[in-house]
C-alpha positions in Angstrom: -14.6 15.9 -19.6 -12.5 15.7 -16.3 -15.1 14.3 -13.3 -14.6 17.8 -10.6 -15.4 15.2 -8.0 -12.8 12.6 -6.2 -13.2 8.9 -7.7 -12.5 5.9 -5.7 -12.4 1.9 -5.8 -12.8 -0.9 -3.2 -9.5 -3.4 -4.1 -8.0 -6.0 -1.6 -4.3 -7.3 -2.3 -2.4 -10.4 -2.8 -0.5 -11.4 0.1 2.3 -8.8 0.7 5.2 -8.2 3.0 4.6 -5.7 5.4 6.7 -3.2 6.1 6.8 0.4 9.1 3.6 -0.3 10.1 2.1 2.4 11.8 -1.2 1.1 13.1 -1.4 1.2 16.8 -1.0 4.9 17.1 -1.4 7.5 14.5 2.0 9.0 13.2 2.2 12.3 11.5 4.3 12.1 8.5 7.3 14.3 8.6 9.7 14.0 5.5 13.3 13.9 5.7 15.0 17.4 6.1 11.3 18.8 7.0 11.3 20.7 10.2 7.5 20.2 10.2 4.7 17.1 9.8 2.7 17.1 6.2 -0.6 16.6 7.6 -1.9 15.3 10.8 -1.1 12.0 12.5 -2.0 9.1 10.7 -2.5 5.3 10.6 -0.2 4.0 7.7 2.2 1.2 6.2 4.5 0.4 3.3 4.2 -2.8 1.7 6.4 -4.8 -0.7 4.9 -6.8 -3.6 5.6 -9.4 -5.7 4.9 -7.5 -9.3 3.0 -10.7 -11.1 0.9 -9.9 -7.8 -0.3 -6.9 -8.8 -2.4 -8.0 -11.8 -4.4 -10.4 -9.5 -6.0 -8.3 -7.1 -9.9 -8.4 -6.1 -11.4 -5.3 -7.4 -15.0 -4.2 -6.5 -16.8 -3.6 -10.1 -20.0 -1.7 -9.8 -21.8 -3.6 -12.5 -21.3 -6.6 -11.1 -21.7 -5.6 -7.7 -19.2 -8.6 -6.1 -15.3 -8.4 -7.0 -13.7 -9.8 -9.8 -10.0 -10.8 -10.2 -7.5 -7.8 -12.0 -5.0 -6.0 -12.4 -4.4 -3.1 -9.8 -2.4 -0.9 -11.7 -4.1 -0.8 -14.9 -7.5 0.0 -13.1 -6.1 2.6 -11.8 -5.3 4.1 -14.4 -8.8 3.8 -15.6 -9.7 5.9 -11.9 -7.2 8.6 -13.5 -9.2 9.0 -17.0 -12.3 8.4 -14.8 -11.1 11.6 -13.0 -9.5 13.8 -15.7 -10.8 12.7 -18.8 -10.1 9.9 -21.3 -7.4 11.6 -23.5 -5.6 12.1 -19.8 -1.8 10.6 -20.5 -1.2 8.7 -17.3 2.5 8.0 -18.4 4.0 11.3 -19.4 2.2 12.5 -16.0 3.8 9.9 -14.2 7.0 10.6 -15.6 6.8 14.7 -15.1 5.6 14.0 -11.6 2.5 15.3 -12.3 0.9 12.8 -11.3 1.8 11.1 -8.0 1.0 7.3 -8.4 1.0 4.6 -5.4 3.2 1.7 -6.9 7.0 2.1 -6.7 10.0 0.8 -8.1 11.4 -1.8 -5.7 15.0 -2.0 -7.5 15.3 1.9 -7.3 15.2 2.3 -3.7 16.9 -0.8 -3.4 20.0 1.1 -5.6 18.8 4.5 -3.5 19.1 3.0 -0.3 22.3 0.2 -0.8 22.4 -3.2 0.7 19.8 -2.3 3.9 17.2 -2.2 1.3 18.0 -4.8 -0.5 14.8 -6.4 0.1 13.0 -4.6 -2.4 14.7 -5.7 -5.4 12.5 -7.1 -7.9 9.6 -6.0 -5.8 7.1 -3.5 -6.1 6.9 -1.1 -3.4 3.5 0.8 -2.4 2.3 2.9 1.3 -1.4 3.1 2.4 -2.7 5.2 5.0 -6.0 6.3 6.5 -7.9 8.9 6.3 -7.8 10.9 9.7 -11.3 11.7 10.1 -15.1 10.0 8.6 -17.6 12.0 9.9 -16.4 13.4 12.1 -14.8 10.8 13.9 -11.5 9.4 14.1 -10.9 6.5 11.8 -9.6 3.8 13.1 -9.4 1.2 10.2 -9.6 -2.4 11.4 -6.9 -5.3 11.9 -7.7 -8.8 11.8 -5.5 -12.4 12.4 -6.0 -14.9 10.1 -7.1 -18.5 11.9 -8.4 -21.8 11.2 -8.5 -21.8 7.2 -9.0 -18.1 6.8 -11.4 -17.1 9.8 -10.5 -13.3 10.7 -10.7 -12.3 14.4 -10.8 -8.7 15.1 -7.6 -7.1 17.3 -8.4 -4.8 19.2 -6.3 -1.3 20.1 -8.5 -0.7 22.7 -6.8 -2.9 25.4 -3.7 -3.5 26.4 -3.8 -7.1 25.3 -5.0 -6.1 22.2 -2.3 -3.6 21.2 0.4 -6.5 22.1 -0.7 -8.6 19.6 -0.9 -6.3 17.2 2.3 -5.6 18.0 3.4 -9.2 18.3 1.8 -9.6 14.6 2.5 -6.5 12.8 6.3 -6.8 12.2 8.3 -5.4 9.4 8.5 -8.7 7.3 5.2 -10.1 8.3 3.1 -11.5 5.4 -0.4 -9.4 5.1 -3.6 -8.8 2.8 -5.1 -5.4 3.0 -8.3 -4.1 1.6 -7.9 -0.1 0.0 -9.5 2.2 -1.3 -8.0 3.4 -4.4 -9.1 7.6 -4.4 -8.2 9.6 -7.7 -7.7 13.3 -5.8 -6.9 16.8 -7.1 -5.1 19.2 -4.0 -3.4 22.6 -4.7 -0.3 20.8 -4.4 -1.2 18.4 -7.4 -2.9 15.4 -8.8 -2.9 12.4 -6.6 -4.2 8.6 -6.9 -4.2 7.4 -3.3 -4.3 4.4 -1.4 -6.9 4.9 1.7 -6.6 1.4 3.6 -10.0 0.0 5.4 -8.4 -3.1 7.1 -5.4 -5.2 7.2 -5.2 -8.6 8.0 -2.0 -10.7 9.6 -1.9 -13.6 7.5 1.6 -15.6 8.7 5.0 -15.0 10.2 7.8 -13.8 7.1 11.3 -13.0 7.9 11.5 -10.0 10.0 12.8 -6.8 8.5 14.4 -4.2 10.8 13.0 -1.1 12.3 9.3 -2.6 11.2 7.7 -1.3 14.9 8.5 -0.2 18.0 8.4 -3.1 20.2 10.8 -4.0 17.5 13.1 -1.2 17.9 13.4 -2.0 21.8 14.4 -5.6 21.5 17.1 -4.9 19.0 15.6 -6.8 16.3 18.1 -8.0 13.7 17.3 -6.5 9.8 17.6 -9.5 6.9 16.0 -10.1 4.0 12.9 -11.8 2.9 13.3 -15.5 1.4 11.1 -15.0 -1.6 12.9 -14.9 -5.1 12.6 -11.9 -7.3 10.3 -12.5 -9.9 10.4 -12.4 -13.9 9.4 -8.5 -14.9 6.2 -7.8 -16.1 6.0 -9.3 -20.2 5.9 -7.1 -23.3 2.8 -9.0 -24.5 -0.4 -7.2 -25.4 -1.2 -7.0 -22.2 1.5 -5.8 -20.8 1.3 -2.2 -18.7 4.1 -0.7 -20.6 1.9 1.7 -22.7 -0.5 2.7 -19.8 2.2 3.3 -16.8 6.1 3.3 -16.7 7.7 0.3 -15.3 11.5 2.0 -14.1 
């Protein structure tokens, strides 16, 4: 039986490239050709993945009680059956759009979009925003800089020397770890699994991407393209995803 209540798990990423970070300010989303925003303003970004990445995520496992090393996308689709039942056929839904699902195709929008996107070929594409309001209060999730051997210190948007290095660090190309909430959600517009993001954390400098922020867009940064190498597709092995998601 389908669980009437929203399902969620605690995950933090592999190293990704960062890209339209929206994190000093909340932006409302407005999609192209809309006349209006979807929803309120928001904090948000889009990052690109390797795809061998995504199967070695930390994910929070309640029996354990610590996190354990896994693949993203297949627990996911455990959070869908979790949701709507066992029988529940993440792929057709996928593939009907009846199901909206996180992780995108890095060579489609990279043949979508032509040679300004070419940085997303043989990647793995996925955005994460934050919820507007817990309790009743603004959410504001938290950004960190990586230091000395993995110490964090926390970046405050508070100040005005805070919010410039955040936007110093945060740059469309910049190499970042996040921690999300995966969230299995059912709206009148549809089924959902969503990526809430808690933190994100500035772990080194990348090659810079254009129109990544707005400090960006006032210097006339330069677009290029990352210097990592596509990798190998995910295998047909007996592990492979193939039969749980579709891999386009």
């Amino acid at each position: 039986m389908a669980n009437n209540d929203n399902v969620s798990v605690t995950l933090v990423s592999q190293p990704f490239i960062l890209s339209f970070p929206e994190i000093v300010e909340p932006k409302a989303y407005k999609p192209k050709g809309a006349t209006e925003p979807k929803g309120g303003p928001e904090y948000s970004f889009e990052a690109i993945s390797e795809p061998d990445d995504l199967t070695a995520w930390d994910i929070f496992d309640q029996e354990k009680g610590d996190f354990i090393k896994g693949d993203v996308q297949k627990r996911i689709v455990k959070l869908a059956r979790e949701k709507w039942g066992a029988d529940y056929n993440v792929v057709d839904a996928v593939k009907t759009k009846d199901l909206g699902w996180p992780f995108k195709s890095g060579d489609q929008k990279a043949d979508d979009k032509g040679s300004k996107a070419e940085h997303y070929r043989g990647k793995k594409s996925w955005r994460a925003h934050a919820k507007p309001v817990i309790n009743g209060r603004i959410n504001k999730p938290s950004l960190y800089e990586s230091v000395d051997s993995g110490k964090l210190i926390k970046l405050m948007r508070s100040t005005e020397a805070g919010k410039a290095r955040i936007d110093e660090l945060f740059y469309g190309g910049a190499i970042c770890t996040a921690e999300v909430s995966a969230v299995a959600l059912e709206t009148p517009q549809g089924k959902f699994v969503t990526l809430y993001f808690n933190s994100l954390v500035f772990e080194r400098d990348g090659e810079r991407l254009g129109g990544g922020s707005k400090i960006e867009k006032l210097r006339g940064v330069e677009g290029g393209s990352t210097d990592y190498d596509p990798t190998k597709n995910m295998g047909d092995g007996a592990d492979s995803l193939d039969d749980e998601i579709p891999f386009d």
